[in-house]
N, C-alpha and C positions, 0 to 999 in steps of 0.2 A: 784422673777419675774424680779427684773431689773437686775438680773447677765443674763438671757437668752435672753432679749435686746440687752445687751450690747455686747454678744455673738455675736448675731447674725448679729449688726450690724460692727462687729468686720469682722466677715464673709464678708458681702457684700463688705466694706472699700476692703478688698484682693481681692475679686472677680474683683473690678474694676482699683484696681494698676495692676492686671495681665492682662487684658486685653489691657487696655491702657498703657502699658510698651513697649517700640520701641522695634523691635527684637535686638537678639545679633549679632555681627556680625561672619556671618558662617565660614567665611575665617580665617583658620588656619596659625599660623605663619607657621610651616609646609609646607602647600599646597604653597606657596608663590613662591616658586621658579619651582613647578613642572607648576602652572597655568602660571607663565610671560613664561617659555619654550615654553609652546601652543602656547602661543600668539605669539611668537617671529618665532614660525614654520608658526603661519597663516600668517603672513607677508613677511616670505620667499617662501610663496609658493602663494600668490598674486603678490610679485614682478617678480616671476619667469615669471608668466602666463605673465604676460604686456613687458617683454622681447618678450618673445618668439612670440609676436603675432605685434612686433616692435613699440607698443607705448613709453614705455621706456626703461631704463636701468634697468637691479638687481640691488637696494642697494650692496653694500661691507657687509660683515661683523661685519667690525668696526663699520661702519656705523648704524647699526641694534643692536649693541651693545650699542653704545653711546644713543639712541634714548632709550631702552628701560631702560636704567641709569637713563637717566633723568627723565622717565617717574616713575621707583620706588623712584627714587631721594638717589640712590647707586651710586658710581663712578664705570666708565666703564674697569678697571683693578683690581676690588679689586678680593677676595673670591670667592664672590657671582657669580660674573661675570663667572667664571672659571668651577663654580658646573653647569652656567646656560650653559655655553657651550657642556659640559660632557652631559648635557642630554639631548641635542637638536641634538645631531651630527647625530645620525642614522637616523632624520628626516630629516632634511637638507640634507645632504647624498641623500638618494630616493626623497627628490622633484628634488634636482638637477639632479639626473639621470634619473628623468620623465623629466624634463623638456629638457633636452639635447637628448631622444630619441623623446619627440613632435619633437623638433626644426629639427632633422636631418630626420623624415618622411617630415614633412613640406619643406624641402629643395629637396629632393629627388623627390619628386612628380613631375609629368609635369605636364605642363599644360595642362588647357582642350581647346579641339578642338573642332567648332562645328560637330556635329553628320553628316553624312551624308549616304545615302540611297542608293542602286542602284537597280532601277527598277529589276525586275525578267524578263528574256528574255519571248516573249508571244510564247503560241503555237502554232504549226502549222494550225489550224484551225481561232484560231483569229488573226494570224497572216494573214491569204489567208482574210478571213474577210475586214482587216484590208485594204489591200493593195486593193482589187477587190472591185474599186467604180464609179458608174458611172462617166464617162470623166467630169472634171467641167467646167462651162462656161468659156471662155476666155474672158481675161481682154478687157473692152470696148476702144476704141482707142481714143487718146489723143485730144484735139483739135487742135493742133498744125497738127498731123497727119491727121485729117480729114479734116483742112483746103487744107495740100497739094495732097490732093486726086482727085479723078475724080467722079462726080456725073453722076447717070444713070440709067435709066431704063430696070428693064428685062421685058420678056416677062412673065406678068400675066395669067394663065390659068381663065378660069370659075369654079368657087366652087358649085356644086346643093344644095340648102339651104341657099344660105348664099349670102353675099352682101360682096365685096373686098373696105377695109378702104385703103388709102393711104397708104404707108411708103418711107422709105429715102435712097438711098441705094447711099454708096461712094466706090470707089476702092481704096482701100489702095496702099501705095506703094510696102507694099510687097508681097501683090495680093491679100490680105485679102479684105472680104467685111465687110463696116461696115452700118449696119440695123438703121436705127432711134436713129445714136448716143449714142446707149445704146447696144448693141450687135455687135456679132463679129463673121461670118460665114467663116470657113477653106474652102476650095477646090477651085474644077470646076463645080461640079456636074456629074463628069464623072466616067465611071471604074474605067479609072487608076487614076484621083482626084477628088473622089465622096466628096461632103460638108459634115464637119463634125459640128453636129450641137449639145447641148446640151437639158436634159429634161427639164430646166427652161425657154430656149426658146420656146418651143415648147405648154409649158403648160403656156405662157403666152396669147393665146387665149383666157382662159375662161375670160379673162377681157371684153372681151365684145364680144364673141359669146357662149349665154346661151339660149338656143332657148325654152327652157318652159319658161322662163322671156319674151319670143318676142325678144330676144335680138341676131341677126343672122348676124353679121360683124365680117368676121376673114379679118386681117389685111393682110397686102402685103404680109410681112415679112415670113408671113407662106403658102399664097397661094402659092409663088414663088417657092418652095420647090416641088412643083405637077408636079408626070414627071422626077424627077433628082435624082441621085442615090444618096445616103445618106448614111452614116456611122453613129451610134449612140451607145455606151455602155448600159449596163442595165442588170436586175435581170430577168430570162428566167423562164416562166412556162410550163410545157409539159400537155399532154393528163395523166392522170390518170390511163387506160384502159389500151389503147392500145399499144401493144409492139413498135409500131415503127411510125412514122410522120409525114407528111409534114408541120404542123402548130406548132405554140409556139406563146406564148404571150411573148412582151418584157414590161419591164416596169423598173419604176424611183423607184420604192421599194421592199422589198424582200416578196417572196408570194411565196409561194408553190403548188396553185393551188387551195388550199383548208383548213388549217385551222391553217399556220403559216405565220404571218407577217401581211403583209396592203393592202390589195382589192382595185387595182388602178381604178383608174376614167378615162373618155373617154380623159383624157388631158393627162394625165401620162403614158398610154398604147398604144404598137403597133400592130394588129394582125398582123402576120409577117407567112408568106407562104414561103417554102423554097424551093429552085432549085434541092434538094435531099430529100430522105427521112432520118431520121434519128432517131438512135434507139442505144439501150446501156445507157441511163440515169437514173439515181435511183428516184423512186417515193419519194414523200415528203423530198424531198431537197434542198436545196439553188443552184441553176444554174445559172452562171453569162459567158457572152461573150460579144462581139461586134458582132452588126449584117449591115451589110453591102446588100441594096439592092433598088430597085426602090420605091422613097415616093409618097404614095396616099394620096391624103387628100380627104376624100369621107364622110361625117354626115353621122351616121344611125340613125334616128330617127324614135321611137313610139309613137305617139301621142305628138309629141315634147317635147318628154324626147330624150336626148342625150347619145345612148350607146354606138357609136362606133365613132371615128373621124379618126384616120389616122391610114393606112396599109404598107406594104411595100410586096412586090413581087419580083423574082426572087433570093430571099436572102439565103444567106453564113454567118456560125457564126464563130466568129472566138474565142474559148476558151481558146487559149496561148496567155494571155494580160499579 
């Protein structure tokens, strides 16, 4: 009984020298010179990179030699040195000539430029679009200009509905009028220099003639206009029906009559009666001209809703703008 004791603790003793025994070391005298090779390529091929990207210099060779000398603690001419060379060459070799094809794309390359774009030409449609827009208000006049100007009164007509607010009217020097210091009336009011006036003037009434509010005062600015030939650009609607016309609506948005664009209001729209008939227009399309002819300023009201405000009579359009 005590030999199978002593057995067995014979046993456990080994069980626990094997376990608790430090390993061997794996590294072969052998492998010695094939692993410092590796090493010696991983370091020529890190220096390579730090070249080529101009943080530093490649080590020399020597250089790489002596270092990994020291590091096995061999002198950097002996044997060893000479095997470690023979078997790094082919490595060395291809990082250097990676590293020398980086370096000559890297050099070769241009520079980058910013990017830049060129609009695509528009087409003819949004081009005519584009160009075909009601005339814009002219720039209000300077005060230096309407100090050297001449103040003056036209002749106001009578509005039916409405009550005439004051306004300001100076003569420019260039023979412009200028309105309440904030606007800017072209012409004479005549054929040959009918006033060219724009839609934002003209749609400045409803500031305060809105006659279901109670609110029935159009300003000088606009009464004076009643009676004198007028020029004004804008978006043209025809009759639907009928082949050919005397009437059209002008207006400050695009409207086809019926079921493309923006349904102007009595401030934005002209009913415009024309001196000819006229016929050849395509139904449901965008029609744009200048219409040139005598401004009415006439309210038509229902029950003091506001449908109609200004007309023009005897008018000419003129579609080559």
């Amino acid at each position: 009984m005590k030999i199978i004791w002593t057995i067995v603790t014979l046993l456990l003793i080994a069980g626990i020298v094997v376990v608790f025994q430090p390993p061997a070391p794996t590294r072969r005298p052998d492998d010695s010179a094939m692993i410092e090779s590796a090493e010696r390529a991983m370091e020529l091929a890190t220096a390579t990179e730090k070249s080529t990207s101009g943080a530093t210099t490649a080590p020399s060779a020597p250089d790489l030699d002596a270092a990994l000398a020291a590091k096995s603690g061999a002198p950097s001419g002996d044997a060893s040195s000479d095997s470690k060379e023979s078997a790094t060459t082919p490595t060395t070799d291809a990082t250097n000539s990676a590293a020398k094809e980086n370096a000559g794309s890297i050099a070769a390359a241009p520079e980058e430029t910013p990017a830049t774009t060129t609009a695509a030409p528009l087409g003819a449609a949004a081009s005519e679009a584009t160009t075909k827009k009601p005339s814009p208000e002219p720039a209000a006049a300077k005060p230096e200009e309407i100090a050297a100007g001449s103040e003056f009164t036209p002749e106001i007509p009578t509005i039916a509905h409405a009550e005439i607010l004051p306004s300001r009217f100076i003569k420019l020097a260039d023979g412009d009028i200028s309105v309440d210091d904030a606007w800017t009336v072209r012409g004479a009011g005549t054929n040959e220099s009918p006033y060219e006036v724009s839609w934002e003037y003209l749609s400045s009434a409803q500031e305060t003639y809105v006659p279901r509010l109670s609110e029935k005062k159009i300003p000088a600015r606009i009464a004076f206009l009643h009676g004198k030939v007028v020029k004004i650009s804008g978006y043209l609607a025809f009759p639907l029906v009928a082949p050919t016309s005397s009437e059209c609506l002008a207006m400050l948005n695009q409207w086809d009559g019926c079921c493309i664009g923006i349904p102007p209001t009595p401030y934005d729209a002209i009913e415009v009666k024309l001196a000819t008939e006229l016929k050849g227009w395509k139904k449901h399309t965008i029609n744009f001209g200048a219409i040139t002819g005598v401004f009415k300023v006439e309210p038509y009201l229902v029950e003091n809703w506001l449908v109609g405000l200004y007309l023009m009579e005897k008018s000419k359009i003129d579609t080559e703008l």
